[in-house]
N, C-alpha and C positions, 0 to 999 in steps of 0.2 A: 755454557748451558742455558744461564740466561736470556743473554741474546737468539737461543733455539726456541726459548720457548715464548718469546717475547712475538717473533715472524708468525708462529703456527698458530698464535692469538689472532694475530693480525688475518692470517689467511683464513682462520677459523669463521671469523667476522666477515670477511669478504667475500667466500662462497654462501654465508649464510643469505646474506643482503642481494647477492649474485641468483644463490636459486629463488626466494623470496620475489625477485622481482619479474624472472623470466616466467616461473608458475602462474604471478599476479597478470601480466601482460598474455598468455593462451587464453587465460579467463575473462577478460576483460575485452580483446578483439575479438573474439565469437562474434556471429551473426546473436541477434536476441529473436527467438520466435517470441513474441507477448499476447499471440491469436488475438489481434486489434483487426477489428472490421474499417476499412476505411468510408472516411464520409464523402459523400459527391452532392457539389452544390452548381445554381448558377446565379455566381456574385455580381452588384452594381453597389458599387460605392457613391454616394451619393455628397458631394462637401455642404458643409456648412458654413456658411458665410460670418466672419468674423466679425466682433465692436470691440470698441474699448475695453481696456480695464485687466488687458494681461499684458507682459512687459515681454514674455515669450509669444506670444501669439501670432508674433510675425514667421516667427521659426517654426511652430508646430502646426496643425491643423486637428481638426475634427469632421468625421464622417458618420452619415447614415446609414445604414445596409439595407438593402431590398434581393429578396430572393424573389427570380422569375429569369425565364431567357427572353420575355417580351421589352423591348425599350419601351419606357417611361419617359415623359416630362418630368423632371427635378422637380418644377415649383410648384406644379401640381400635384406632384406625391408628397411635400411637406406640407402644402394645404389639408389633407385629409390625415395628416397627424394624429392620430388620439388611442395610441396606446400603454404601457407602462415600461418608460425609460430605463434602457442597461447599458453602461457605460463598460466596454471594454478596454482594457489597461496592459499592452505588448509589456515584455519583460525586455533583459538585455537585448539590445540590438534584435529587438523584433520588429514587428512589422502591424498597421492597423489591420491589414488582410488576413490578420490569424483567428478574425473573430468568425470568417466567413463558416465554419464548421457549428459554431457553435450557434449561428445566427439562422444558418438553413433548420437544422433539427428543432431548431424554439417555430418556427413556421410549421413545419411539417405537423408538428406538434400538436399544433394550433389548432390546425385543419384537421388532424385523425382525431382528436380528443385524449382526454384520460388514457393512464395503462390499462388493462385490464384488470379486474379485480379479482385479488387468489383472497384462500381461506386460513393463509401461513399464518404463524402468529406474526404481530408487527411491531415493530422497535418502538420505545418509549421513551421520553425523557426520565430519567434516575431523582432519585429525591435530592440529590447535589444541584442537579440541573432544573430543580422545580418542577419536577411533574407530579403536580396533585391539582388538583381542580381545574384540569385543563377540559375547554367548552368542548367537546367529542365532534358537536356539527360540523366544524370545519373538515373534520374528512371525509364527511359525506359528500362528496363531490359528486356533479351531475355529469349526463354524456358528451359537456362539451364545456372547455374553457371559456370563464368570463370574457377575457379582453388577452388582447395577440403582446407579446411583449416588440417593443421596438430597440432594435440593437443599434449604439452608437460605439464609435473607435475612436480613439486621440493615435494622430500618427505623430511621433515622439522623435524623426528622421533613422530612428534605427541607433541611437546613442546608444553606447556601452556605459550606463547606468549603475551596473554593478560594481563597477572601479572607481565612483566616485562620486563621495558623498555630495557636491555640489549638486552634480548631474540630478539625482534624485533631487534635491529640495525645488529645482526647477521645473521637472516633473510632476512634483507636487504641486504646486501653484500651476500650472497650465491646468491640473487634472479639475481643478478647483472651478480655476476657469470655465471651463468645458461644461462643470458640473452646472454653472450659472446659465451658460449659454444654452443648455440644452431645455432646463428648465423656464426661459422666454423665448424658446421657439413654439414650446406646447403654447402660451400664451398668443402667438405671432400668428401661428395656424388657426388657434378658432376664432381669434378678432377678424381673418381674412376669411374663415367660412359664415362670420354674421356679416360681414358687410358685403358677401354674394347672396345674403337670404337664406343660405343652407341653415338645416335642422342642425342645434348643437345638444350633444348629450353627454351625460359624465362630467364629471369632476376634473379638474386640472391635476397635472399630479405634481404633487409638495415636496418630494424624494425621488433618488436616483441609484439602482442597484446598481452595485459594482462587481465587476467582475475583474480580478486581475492573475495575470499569469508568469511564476515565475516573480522578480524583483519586484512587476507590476504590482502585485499582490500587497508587497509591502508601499509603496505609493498610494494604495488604494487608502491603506490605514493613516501613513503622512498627509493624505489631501482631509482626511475628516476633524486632526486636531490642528488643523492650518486658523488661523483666527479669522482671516476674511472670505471661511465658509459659512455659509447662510445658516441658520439653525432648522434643527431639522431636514436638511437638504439629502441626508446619508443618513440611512437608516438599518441597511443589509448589505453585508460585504460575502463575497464568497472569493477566496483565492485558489487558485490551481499551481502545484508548487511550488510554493513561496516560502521566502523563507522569514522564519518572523524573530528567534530569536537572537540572531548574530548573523551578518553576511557570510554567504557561503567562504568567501577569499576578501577579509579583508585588508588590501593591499596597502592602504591608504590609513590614519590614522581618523581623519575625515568622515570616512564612511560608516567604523564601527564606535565612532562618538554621535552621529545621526543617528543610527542604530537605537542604540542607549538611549540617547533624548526624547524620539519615538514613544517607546515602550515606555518610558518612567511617564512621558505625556497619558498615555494610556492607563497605565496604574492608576494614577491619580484620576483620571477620569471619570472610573466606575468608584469612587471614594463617594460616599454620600454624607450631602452636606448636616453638621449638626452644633448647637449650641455646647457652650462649655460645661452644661449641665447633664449633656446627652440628647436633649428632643432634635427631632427632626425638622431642620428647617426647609431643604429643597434635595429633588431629586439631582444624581449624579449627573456631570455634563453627558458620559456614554449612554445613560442609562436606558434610551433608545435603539444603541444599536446593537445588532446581533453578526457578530463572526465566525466564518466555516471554512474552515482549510481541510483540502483534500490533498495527499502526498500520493504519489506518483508509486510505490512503493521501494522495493529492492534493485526496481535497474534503472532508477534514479540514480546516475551517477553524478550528478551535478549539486544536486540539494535533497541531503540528505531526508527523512523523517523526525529526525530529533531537533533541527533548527526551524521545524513546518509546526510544532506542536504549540501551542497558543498556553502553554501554563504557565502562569505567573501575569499574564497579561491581558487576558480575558479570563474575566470568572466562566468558571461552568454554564452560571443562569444566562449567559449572554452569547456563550459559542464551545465548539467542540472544533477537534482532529479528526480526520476517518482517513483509512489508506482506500487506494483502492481497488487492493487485494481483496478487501473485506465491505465490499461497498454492492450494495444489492443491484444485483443485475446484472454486474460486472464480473467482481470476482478476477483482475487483472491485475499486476505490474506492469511499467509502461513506461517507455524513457520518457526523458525531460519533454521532447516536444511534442511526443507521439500524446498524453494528455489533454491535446486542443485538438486535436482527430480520430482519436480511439469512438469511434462509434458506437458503441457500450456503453463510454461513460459519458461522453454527450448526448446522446438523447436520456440516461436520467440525469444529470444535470438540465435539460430543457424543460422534463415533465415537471422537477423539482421547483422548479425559477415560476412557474406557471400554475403550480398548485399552491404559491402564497398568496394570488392574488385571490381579497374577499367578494366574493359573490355578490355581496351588498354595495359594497362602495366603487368595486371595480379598480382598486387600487388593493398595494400588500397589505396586510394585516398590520393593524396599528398595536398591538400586543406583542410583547418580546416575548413573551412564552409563546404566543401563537404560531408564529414564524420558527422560534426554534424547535419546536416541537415538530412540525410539518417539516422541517429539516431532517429531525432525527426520524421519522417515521419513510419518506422517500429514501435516504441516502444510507444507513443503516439496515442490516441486517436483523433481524427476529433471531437471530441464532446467540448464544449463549457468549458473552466473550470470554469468558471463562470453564474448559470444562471438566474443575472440581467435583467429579460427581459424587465425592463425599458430601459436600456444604451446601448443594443446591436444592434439598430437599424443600427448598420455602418457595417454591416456581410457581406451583401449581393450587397448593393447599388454598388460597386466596378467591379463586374462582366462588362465581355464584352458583350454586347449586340451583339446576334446571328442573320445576317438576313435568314429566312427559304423560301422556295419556295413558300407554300400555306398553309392553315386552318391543313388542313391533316397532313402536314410533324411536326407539334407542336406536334403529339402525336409519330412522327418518323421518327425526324430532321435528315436529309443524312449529311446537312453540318457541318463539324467537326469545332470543337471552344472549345477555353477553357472551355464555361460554359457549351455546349452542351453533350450528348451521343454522342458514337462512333457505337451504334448498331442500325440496321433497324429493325424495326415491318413489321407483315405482315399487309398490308390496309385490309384487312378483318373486318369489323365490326369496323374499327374505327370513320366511319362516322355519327354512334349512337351517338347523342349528347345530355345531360341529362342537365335542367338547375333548379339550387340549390336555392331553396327560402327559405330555412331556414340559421342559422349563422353554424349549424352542417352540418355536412354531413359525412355518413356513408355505407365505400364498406364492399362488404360482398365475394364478387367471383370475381375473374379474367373476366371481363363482356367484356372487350375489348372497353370499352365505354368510350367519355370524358366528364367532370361533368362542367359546366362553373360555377362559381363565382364573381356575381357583387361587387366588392372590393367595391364602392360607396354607393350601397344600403347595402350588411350586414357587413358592416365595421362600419356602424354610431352610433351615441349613446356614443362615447368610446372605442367602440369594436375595434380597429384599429390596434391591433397584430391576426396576422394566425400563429397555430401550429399544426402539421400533424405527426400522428401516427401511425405504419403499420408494417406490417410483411413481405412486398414484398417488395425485393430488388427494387433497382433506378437501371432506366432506362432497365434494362429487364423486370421487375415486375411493375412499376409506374414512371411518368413522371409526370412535372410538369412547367409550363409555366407559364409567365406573360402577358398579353396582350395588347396595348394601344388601342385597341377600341375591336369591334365585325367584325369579317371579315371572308369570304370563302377564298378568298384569298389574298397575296400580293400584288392583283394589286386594291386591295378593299381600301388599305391603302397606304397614304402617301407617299415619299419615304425617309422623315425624321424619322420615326416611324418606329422601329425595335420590335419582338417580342424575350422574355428572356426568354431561359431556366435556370431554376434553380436548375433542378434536381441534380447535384453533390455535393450541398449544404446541402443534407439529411447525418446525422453523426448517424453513425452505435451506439448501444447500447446493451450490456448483454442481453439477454434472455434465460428460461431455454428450456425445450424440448417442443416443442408442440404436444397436444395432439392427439392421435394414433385414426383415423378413423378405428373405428369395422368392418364395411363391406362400399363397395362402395354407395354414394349417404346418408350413417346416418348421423346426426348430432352430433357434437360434442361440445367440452368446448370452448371457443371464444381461439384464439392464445394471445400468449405475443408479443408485439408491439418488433420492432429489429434496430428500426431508428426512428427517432426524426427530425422533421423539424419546423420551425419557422420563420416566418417573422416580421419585424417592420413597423413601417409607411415608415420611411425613406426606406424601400428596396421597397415600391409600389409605392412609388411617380413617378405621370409622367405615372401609370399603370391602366386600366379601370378594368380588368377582369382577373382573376386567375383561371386556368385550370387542372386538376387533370386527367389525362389518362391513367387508368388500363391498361395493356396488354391483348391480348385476352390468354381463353385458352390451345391454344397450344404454347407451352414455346418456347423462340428463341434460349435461352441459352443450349440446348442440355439436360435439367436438367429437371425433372418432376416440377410440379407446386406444392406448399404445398398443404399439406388436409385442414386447413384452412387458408383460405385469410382472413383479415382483415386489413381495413383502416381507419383511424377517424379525421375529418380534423374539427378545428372549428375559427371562428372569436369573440375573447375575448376581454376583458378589462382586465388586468394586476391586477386592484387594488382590483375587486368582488375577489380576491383569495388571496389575504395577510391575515397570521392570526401570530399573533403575541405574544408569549408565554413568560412572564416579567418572574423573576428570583425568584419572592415569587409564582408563579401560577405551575414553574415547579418543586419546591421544596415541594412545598404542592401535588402535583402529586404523590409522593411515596407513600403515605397514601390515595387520593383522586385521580385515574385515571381524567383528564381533558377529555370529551366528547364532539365529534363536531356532527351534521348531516349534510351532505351535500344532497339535495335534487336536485332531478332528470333534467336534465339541468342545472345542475351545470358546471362552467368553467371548462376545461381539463386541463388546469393549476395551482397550489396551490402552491404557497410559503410561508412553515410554518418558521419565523424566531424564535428563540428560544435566550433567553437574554446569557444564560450559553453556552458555548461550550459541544457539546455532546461528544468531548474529553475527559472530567472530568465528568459530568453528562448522562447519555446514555442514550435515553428513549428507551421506548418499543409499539412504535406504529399497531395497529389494525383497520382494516376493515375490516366490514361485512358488505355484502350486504344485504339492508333493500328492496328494489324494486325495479323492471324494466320496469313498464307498464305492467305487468302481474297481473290480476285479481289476489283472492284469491283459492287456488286450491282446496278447500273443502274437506279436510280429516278431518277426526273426531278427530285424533290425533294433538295435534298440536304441537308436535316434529314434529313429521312426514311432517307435514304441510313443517316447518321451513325447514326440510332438502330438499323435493322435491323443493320447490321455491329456496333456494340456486342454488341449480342445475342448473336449470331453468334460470338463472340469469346470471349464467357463462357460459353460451352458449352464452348470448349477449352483454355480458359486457367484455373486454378485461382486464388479470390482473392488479394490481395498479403498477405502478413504482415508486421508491423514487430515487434521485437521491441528494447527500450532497458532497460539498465542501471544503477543508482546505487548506488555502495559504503556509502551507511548502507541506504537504502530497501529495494534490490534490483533483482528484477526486473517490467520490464512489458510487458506482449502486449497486440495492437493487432491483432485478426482482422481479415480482410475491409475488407480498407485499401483505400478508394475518394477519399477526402477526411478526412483526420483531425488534429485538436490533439493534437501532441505533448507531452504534459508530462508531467516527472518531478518527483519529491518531495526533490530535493537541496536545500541547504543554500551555497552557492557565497558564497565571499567572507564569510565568516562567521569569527570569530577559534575557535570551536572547528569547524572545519570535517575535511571527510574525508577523504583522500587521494583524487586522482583524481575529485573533484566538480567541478571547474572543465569538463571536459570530459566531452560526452556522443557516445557513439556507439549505432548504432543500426541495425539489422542489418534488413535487407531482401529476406523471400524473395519471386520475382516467377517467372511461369512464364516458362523460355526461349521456348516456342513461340511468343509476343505481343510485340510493338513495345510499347511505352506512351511517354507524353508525361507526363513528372511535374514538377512543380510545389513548387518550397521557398521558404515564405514566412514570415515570424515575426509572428505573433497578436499585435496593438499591445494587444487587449482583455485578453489571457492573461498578457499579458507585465507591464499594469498591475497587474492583482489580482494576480499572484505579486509584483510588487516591493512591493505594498504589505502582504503576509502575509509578507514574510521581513523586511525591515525596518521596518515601522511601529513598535516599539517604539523604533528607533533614530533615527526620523524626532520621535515623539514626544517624544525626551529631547533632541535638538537644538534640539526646539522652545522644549522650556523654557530650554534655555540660552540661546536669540537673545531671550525676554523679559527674564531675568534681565541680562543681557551692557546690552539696554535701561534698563532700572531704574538699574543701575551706573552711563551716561554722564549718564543726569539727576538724578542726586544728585551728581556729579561738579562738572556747572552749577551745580547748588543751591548746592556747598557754595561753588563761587568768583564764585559772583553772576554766573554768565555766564545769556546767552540761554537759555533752556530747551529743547533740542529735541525734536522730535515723535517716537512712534514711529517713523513711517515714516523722519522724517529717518534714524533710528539703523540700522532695516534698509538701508536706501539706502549707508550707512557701511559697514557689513557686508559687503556686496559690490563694494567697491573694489577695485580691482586695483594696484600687487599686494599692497597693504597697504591694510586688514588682512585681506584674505581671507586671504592664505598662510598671516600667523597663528594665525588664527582656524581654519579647514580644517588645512594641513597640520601645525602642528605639533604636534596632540594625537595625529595617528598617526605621527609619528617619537615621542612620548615612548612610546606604546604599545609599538612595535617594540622600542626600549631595554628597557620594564621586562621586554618577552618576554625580550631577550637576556637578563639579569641573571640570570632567574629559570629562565632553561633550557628555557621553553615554546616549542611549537612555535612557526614561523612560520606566516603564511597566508601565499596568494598577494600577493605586493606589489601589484602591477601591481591587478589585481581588487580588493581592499581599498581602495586606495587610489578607483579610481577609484568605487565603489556608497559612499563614506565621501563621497565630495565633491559626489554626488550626493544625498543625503540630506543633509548641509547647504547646497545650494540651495536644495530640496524645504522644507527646515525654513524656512528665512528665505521663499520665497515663500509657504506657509501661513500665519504673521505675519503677512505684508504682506496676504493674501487674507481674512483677520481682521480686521483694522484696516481696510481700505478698505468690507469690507462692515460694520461697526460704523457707521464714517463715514457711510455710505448709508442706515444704518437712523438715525442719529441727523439729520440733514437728512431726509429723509423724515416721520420725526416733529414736527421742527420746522416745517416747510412744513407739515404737515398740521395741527398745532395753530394757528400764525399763521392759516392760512386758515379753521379753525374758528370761530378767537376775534373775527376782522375781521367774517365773517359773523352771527356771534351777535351783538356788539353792533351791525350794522345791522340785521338783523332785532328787537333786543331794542328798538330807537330806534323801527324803523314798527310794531311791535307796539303801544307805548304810544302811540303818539302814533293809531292807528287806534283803539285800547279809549278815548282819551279824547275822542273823532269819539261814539262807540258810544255811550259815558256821556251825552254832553251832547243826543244826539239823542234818547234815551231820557228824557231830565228832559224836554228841553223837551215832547216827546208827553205826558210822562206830566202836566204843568200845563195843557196843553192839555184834554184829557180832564176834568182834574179840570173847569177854568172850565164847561166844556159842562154837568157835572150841578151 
């Protein structure tokens, strides 16, 4: 009975690891749509001529980039040098010609100017990251870049860098190199334009931005604590998937001891020097530079987000992570290489690289707040990373209070103010004032009308948070104000009582295209919402009435008006929308979709929190729209039925957003939520894991006006490839121990003459209960937790640790066992096939001879035959 139940372990384990991996490989060979624009350029490499002073320099080179399909003179296009140097850094076995994307869009760039300027609210440095007294003027940017950036490449021969830590420190030192050479070419160029007489202007530049991609990234950080780099010469690092905290695979002992010495070189960097007493004697060696890693997000399969994350080794004041899921303008995941062509996130990387340079000096920003700030304001979203809408009541309260002329100028405030617009409306129909007695309120067309809102009256009950959804840009498209009482005009009120505009408070949000009006005046499918706005109690206090003022018709901003307008504003209670998904309800979901209804006035807000991380677990969330106040339409059909009312439904209900969070990653938008795989980029159950990564919540705006019928299911395909991309290293290294653990009990035998057991016997041992499994499983994560205690390191999650650690040595022991039985198979199989060969061949080899000596002797006797005849 043993030995039965000892097999159906075994086999237990080996379908597990069997289905486990087939589910993980469907999900994983998919095609990835990542709606990446691609970039079109026309590249000239241009080389640079080597000197002394690098030991690799013979082996590597250095190039210039020039976008143009006109041929140039080389040595007259370095003669006329005088831009601001960026050095790009290929990753494993890349190539220099991968800068060519990112070098055309820094041109293009160059030439169109600036983005255009919205009225979203815009990202900030955090008082972690030092933002307080940051100079404002730097982002007043004019209609055209100071100076063009000049892109350089080190070609590196395409070494695989990542397997070994040599290879990188070599890298480092050419990167160094380079960094030298590039800065006495600027020198080389204007000594050759004074001694033709040309005019020389600008400054030399002191510094060299880096850009690196992939391992590059981490070369980028090895060339600046290199010793025989210049001071000063690196100032601003930017890496594109790189990985900074440990090598993705490392193979080598080598590579993840380079690693190590990296980072510790870097810690101690940003350490600031002081006497034994405390005073401060000198700034830190880093203390200049600023670093910004951008991850690739969830279809990074190569390097992950949690090895991309800069904690512990750049402070806050000096650099951030951003995925760029959650990355303004973008809004994408993106494989490993697709990041250096994704046309989205290269040209804001371009505008980014271009709006550090100061106006003044024509070179970046000598201030590390200035630069990081200009980082976090281009590359960051205005949107909340967090959306607690219980805790965020302190968003808005801060705001200057605006005072305005009269009633009117609230919908097209002249006086300029932090909180205010800076564009006038025309007074044309803004004195249509509409007054809202329900807690909804719903625009449809650019009416030029203002909607009043008794904060007091549909505020009560609970309801005491506003959230407002729309597709018309702030402050040329909608405005929005606070009010302390009801007034025509200012001299109606107070002169203590000031009225607040709030409008710049609305934070931009993903949406996909909206839909194409057929002819003038048809109706069409409701638009996707483009901005998000919310208020707390704390931002109304002190406030009677809440105002919403469309623009009219004719657009101010030079730009035609969408074909559909849509806006949807409502006063909720926080708590009618928490639904909360335990960890046996979303595990029972793979088999049992969990269904909700949400019924017609339903909150525009929904915070689904889920016990599991949808890092590990990924659902697959659906809505359908069940009604909208539309009768039934009477076909006889009732597909037909179903699909006309669909229709019909989506002309008045705007699509669903999902919107999920992760404390390393960030954030992620999910437009036009019909059917979609929820997945985030967390890290869960991991020993350097995140605060608050075990759990995911995930915010769902839906129009009140529509019933839906939704759907929560967890992805068995999503859920495999993520457990096999967060832990296959750790399934890997158990692996080897259940061989090793093997080897041990048969020389064990060996050595006392016992029975010899079989692999399989020894995995079959493996999983005995409750010895030696306990052993073997639980007790190397009770010594783990000890050595944590001792040594003062965080804890993980118990509970979670333990149980993805006992799972991965299942996983481990049945890959073994699915090892050896399929070895088993192919060695019978071979041996069946050879025996049947060899049976066959010596029967055949037997009637062969014995037919050629038939053949022989019929052939003699013919051929004596013949002879006697002549």
């Amino acid at each position: 009975m043993e030995g039965f139940r000892a097999k159906l372990r075994v086999a237990t384990t080996v379908i597990l690891a069997l289905w486990i991996g087939i589910a993980a490989l469907y999900s994983l060979l998919k095609p990835i749509s990542n709606g990446c624009v691609m970039t079109y350029m026309y590249p000239t490499y241009i080389p640079i001529s080597s000197t002394e002073g690098a030991s690799s320099s013979a082996r590597y080179a250095l190039y210039l980039y020039h976008e143009g399909w006109k041929k140039i003179d080389f040595e007259e296009h370095l003669k006329q040098l005088n831009g601001v140097p960026v050095l790009f850094i290929p990753g494993n076995a890349g190539s220099y010609k991968q800068v060519r994307s990112l070098a055309a869009e820094s041109d293009r760039a160059y030439q169109g100017g600036p983005l255009e300027h919205s009225f979203y609210q815009e990202a900030s440095l955090t008082l972690e990251e030092g933002g307080v007294n940051i100079d404002a003027s730097i982002f007043h940017s004019s209609n055209q870049y100071t100076r063009r950036l000049d892109w350089f490449a080190v070609d590196l021969e395409g070494e695989h860098s990542a397997m070994d830590g040599q290879i990188l420190e070599e890298h480092a030192e050419y990167v160094v190199y380079a960094i030298h050479r590039i800065l006495d070419q600027y020198r080389e160029s204007q000594d050759a334009r004074e001694r033709e007489g040309a005019a020389t202007s600008g400054s030399l530049p002191k510094s060299v931005i880096l850009v690196g991609h992939s391992v590059g990234g981490f070369v980028a950080r090895a060339a600046i604590i290199h010793p025989l780099l210049r001071k000063s010469a690196v100032e601003t690092v930017l890496t594109l998937s790189s990985p900074h905290q440990s090598p993705p695979l490392a193979l080598q002992p080598s590579l993840g001891n380079y690693f190590a010495r990296v980072n510790d070189e870097w810690r101690k960097g940003y350490e600031a020097h002081t006497t034994p007493t405390g005073h401060h004697v000198s700034n830190s060696r880093l203390s200049h530079v600023v670093v910004v890693s951008i991850s690739a997000g969830y279809h990074d399969y190569q390097v992950r987000s949690k090895i991309e994350s800069l904690d512990g080794i750049v402070p806050p004041t000096h650099g951030f992570m951003i995925s760029s899921t959650g990355m303004k303008n973008v809004w994408l995941s993106m494989e490993h290489q697709a990041i250096l062509w994704c046309n989205q996130l290269v040209v804001q990387v371009s505008h980014t690289l271009l709006s550090l340079i100061d106006s003044r000096t024509g070179q970046p920003f000598l201030d590390t707040r200035q630069r990081l700030a200009m980082f976090s304001r281009m590359l960051r979203s205005g949107t909340p990373q967090s959306f607690n809408w219980m805790m965020q009541s302190h968003l808005f309260h801060q705001s200057t209070p605006a005072s305005i002329k009269d009633a009117k100028d609230a919908a097209g405030s002249q006086a300029p103010s932090s909180s205010s617009c800076t564009v006038q409306w025309s007074a044309e129909g803004l004195d249509k004032d509409l007054y809202i007695q329900t807690a909804t309120v719903t625009v449809l067309a650019m009416d030029g009308k203002r909607r009043w809102l008794d904060i007091q009256k549909l505020g009560a009950n609970g309801k005491d948070h506003f959230i407002f959804v729309t597709n018309l840009a702030p402050c040329t498209g909608v405005r929005i104000h606070l009010w302390p009482e009801k007034g025509k005009s200012t001299t109606d009120l107070p002169g203590s009582k000031r009225i607040l505009e709030v409008t710049s408070k609305m934070v931009h949000i993903p949406s996909r295209a909206a839909p194409r009006q057929l002819e003038p005046g048809s109706q069409t499918e409701q638009a996707p919402p483009s901005a998000v706005f919310q208020l707390g109690p704390e931002d109304m206090r002190g406030f009677r009435f809440l105002t919403i003022s469309v623009a009219p018709t004719p657009t101010i901003s030079g730009r035609p008006p969408p074909a559909v307008s849509m806006a949807v504003g409502q006063f909720f209670n926080p708590q009618e929308g928490e639904r909360e998904f335990s960890s046996q309800s979303m595990l029972l979901s793979a088999y049992s979709p969990k269904d909700l209804f949400l019924k017609e006035d339903h909150p525009l807000v929904f915070n689904l929190t889920f016990a599991i991380s949808l890092g590990l677990l990924p659902i697959t969330l659906s809505l359908r729209t069940a009604s909208c106040g539309i009768q039934n339409s009477g076909f006889a059909n009732e597909e037909a039925g179903d699909i006309e009312h669909s229709r019909l439904c989506k002309m008045r209900c705007f699509p669903p957003v999902a919107l999920a969070w992760d404390p390393t990653s960030g954030l992620y938008v999910f437009p036009n939520l019909f059917s979609e795989t929820i997945i985030i980029d967390s890290s869960p159950a991991l020993w350097s894991y995140s605060q608050g990564s075990e759990k995911t919540i995930v915010v769902l705006l839906v129009d009140p006006h529509c019933s839906y019928k939704t759907s929560v299911s967890v992805s068995v395909t999503a859920a495999a490839s993520r457990f096999l991309l967060l832990y296959g290293s750790q399934i890997a290294g158990l692996s080897v121990a259940v061989v090793f653990f093997a080897l041990m009990r048969q020389a064990y035998a060996w050595d006392y003459y016992l029975p010899m057991p079989s692999m399989l016997t020894v995995v079959e041992y493996n999983l005995q209960m409750p010895f030696p499994f306990l052993l073997l499983a639980i007790l190397p994560i009770l010594v783990s937790l000890f050595h944590s205690f001792l040594m003062s390191q965080p804890f993980p999650p118990i509970m979670s640790f333990a149980v993805v650690s006992l799972i991965c040595y299942v996983l481990a022991n049945g890959l073994i066992a699915l090892l050896i039985l399929v070895s088993q198979l192919v060695f019978y199989v071979t041996a069946t096939a050879h025996v049947f060969i060899k049976t066959r061949w010596e029967v055949w080899e037997g009637n062969f001879c014995f037919a050629f000596l038939l053949w022989f002797v019929n052939l003699s006797s013919s051929f004596f035959s013949l002879k006697n005849r002549w």
